[in-house]
N, C-alpha and C positions, 0 to 999 in steps of 0.2 A: 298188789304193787306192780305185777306187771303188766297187768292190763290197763293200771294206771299212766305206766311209762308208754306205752301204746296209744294210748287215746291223747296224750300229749301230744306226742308225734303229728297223728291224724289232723289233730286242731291247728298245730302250724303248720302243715301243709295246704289247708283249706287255702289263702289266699294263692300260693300257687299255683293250684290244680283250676281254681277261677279264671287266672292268668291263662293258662294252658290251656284252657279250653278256647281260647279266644283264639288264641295264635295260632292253632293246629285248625282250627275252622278255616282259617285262610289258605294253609297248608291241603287239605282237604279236597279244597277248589282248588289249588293250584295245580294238584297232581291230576283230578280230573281233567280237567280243561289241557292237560300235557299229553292225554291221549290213553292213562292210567285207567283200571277198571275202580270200582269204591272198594272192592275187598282188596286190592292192592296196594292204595292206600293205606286202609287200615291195618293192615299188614307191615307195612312199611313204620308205622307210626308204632305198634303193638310190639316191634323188636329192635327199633332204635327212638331213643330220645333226645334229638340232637336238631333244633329247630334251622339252622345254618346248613347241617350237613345233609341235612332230609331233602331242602329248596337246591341244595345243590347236585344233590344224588339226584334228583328226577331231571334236570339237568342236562347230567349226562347221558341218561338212560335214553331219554328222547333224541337226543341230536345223534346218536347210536355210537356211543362211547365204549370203550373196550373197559372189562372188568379191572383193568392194571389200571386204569385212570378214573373211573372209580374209587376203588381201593385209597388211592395215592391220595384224590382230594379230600376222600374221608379221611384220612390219615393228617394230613394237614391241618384239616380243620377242627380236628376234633383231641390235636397235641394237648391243648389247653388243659383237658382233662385230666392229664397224669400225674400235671403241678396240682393240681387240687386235689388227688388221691394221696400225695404225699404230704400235704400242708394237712388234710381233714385225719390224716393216721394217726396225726400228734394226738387229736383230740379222741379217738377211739378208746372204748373200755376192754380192757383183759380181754374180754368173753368176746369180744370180735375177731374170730378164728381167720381163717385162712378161704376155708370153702366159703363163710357168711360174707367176709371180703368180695368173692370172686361172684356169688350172685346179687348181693346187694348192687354191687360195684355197678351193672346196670342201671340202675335209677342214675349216677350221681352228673348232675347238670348246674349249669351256672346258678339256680337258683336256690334250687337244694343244699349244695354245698353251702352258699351264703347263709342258710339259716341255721343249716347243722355246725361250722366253724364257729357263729360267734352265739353256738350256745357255752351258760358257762357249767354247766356239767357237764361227764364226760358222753358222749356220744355211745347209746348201747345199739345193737342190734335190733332190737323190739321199738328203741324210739326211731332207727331210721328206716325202718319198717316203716311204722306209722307216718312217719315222716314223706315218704316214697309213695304210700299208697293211693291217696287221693290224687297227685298231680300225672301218675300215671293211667289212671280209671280217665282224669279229663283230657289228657294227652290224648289219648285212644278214642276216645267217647267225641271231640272235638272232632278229631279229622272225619271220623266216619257224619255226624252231621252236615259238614263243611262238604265233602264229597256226593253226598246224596242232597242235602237240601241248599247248596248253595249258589245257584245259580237264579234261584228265585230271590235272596235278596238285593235289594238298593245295591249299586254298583257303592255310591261314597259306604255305606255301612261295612262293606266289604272289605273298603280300605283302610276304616277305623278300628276294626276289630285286631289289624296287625300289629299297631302299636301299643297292645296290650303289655306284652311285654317289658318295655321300657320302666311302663310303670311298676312293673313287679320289681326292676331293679331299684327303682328310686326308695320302695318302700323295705327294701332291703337294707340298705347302706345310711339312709336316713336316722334314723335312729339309732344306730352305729356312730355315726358324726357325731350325733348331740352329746353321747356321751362319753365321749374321748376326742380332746383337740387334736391327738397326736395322729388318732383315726381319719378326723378331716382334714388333715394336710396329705396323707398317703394317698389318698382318696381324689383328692384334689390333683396331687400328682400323675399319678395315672389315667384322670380326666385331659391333661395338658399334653401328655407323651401320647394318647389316643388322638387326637385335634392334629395335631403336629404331625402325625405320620396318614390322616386323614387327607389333609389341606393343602400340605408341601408336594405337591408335584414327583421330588425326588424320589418319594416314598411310594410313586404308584404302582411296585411292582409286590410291596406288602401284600396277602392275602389278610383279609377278617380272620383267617383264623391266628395266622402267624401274630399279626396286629394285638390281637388280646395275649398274648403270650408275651410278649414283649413287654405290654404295658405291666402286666402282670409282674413280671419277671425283677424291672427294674423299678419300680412301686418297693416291691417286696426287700429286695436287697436295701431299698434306699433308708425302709421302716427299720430294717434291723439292723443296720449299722448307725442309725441318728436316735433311733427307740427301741432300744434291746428290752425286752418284757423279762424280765425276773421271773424262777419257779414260781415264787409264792405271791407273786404280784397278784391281787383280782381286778380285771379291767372292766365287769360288770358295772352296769349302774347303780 
């Protein structure tokens, strides 16, 4: 049974760790080409998961940033993740202690959490294992290709392999929509309050990271005050 719940995991994380590998190859070159060695890189990639705070950590590193600014913009950017440690705990089993929280709690990224929250059992330790394992092996496995073999590809392939990403959201949320109208309007909302602080001028002093926190934020309150979810409600399809 629990190598059962394990190898569940492993299976949905496969399309992430696809994703990852794609995004972190760009990642990879970027750091090289920033003046990075490839183990530094990899390095970099092997002890944070954080596609936004990674491109902006090298960043700073090169235009020779002090650690306190550093720190700060990783801390900014990477707010987001705390709303998602708090929204993904509802869904945790008993058995996800405190320590299993505190090293797991590395894996958990935009994508991860989207597939762990709208699963509808409870979330064990063993599944977000399996869950974590493969997009981190690509995570890691990605940038170090990207940094050693990426200068030899196609400049446009270079630039298509970034928006790999994207798609991993869509394939996220999509099927989530289909089957919940109440899911595509929240969804929908948070597409509108993202545009709107993108677009509008006044909003250019938003960071990306603050910007998904927000969207997040008021998305979330607007779902639970218009679509309050009952204990026993199943929103599964």
């Amino acid at each position: 049974m629990k190598k059962s719940i394990f190898t569940t995991g492993l299976r949905d994380g496969i399309p992430i760790a696809l994703g990852y590998l794609a995004v972190s190859f760009s990642f990879g070159i970027a750091a090289v080409a920033a003046g990075l060695s490839p183990i530094e890189a990899i390095l970099i990639s092997m002890t944070n998961l954080t596609s936004a705070g990674q491109f902006a950590g090298i960043g700073i590193i090169t235009a020779g940033g002090s650690y306190f600014e550093l720190a700060l913009s990783q801390f900014v950017i990477n707010l987001r993740y705390s709303l998602m440690g708090i929204s993904l705990s509802q869904k945790l089993d008993k058995s996800f202690s405190t320590p299993k929280r505190a090293i797991l709690g590395h894996a958990l990224t935009d994508e991860i959490f989207g597939v762990a929250v709208s699963r509808t059992k409870p979330v064990t330790p063993l599944y977000f294992l399996g869950l974590a394992t493969l997009p981190y092996i690509g995570w890691s496995l990605g940038t170090a290709l990207g940094a050693v073999f990426g200068e030899l590809l196609n400049p446009m392939l270079r630039d298509a392999l970034s928006v790999a990403i994207y798609g991993m959201f869509i394939a996220i949320i999509v099927p989530e929509a289909k089957c919940s109208i109440k899911t595509a309007i929240i969804i929908l909302l948070a597409i509108v309050i993202s545009c709107i602080i993108y677009y509008v001028p006044v909003f250019d002093f938003i960071s990306d990271g603050f910007s998904i926190i927000i969207c997040a934020v008021i998305a979330s309150v607007v779902g639970a005050v218009l679509f309050p979810i009952k204990e026993d409600e199943d929103n599964g399809c």
